[in-house]
N, C-alpha and C positions, 0 to 999 in steps of 0.2 A: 504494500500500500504506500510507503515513506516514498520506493523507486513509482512504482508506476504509474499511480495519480500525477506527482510533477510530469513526467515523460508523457503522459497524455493531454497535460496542460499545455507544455512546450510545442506539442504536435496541432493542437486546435489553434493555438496563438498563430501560431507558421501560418497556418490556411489563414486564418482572417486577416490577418498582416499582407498577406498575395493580396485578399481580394479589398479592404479597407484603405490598406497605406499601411506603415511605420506609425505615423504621427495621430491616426485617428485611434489604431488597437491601444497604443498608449493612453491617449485621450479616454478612448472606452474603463482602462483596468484602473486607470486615476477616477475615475468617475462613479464607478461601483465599489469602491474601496470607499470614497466619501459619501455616497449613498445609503453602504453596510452601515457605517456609523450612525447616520442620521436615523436609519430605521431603527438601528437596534438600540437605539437611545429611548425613542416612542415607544415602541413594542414592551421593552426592558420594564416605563418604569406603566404599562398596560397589566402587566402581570403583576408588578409588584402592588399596583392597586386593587387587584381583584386578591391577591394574598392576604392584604390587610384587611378586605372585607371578611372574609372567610374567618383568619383570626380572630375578626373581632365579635361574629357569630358564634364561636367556641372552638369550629372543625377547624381541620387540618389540612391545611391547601396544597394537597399534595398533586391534584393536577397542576395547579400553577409552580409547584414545584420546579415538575416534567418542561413545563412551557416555559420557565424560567432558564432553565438548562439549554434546551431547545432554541432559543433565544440568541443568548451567548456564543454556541456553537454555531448558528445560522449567523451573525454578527462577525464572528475568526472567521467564517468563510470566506465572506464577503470582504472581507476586508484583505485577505490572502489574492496576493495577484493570479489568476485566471477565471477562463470564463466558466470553466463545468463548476468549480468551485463556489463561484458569485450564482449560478443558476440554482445551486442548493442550495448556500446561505436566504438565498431570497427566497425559495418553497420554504424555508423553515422561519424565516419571519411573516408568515401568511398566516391569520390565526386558523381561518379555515381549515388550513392544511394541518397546522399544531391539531387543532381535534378532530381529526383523523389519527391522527400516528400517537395521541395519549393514550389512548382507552387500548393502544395493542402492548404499549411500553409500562404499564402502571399495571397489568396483567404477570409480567416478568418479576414483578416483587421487588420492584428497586430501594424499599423502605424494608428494615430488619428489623428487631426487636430486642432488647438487649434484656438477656437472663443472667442475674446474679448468682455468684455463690458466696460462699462461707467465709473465704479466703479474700475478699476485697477484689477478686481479679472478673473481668465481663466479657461475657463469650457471646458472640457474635451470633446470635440464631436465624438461620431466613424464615425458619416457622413463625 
């Protein structure tokens, strides 16, 4: 994934640099880099306010969690120069698209349960 993702970035860039220019593909990965930012700024603080509804109701906002994460990582994409990268980051700051892919990832049990013992020491349980 470290090799082949760039090498496949590198390979898209080529083609759109033939058919674009130099000067526009740049212009485009400058441009989605300060785009990622600006969404994932909005988006960021979208989640963080529907988190603080939740808390303040009692529950645990553990989808906004998921979409909080979701977020962040669609945010480094975008912000990472290439275009298949910036094409993800943007699905993943789409809330639509976020609930879609919570309800499959919040099924996986990304939240654990910490069981005590006797001895001060906590053991990690996914039950």
């Amino acid at each position: 994934m470290f090799v082949g993702v760039p090498l496949l970035e590198l390979y898209v860039l080529s083609v759109v640099e033939n058919r674009i220019g130099l000067a526009n593909t740049l212009g485009l990965v400058v441009a989605t880099g300060l785009l990622g930012a600006l969404v994932m700024k909005r988006q960021g603080a979208e989640v963080w306010r529907s988190a603080q509804i939740r808390l303040a109701k009692g529950e645990l906002p553990a989808e906004e969690i998921i979409g909080g994460i979701m977020v962040l990582v669609g945010g480094a994409l975008m912000i990472t120069p290439g275009i298949i990268t910036d094409a993800v980051g943007l699905l993943l700051m789409i809330p639509a698209v976020r609930s879609l892919i919570i309800p499959v990832w919040s099924k996986r049990r990304f939240f654990v349960t910490l069981k005590g013992h006797d001895n001060g020491v906590y053991d990690i349980d996914p039950s």
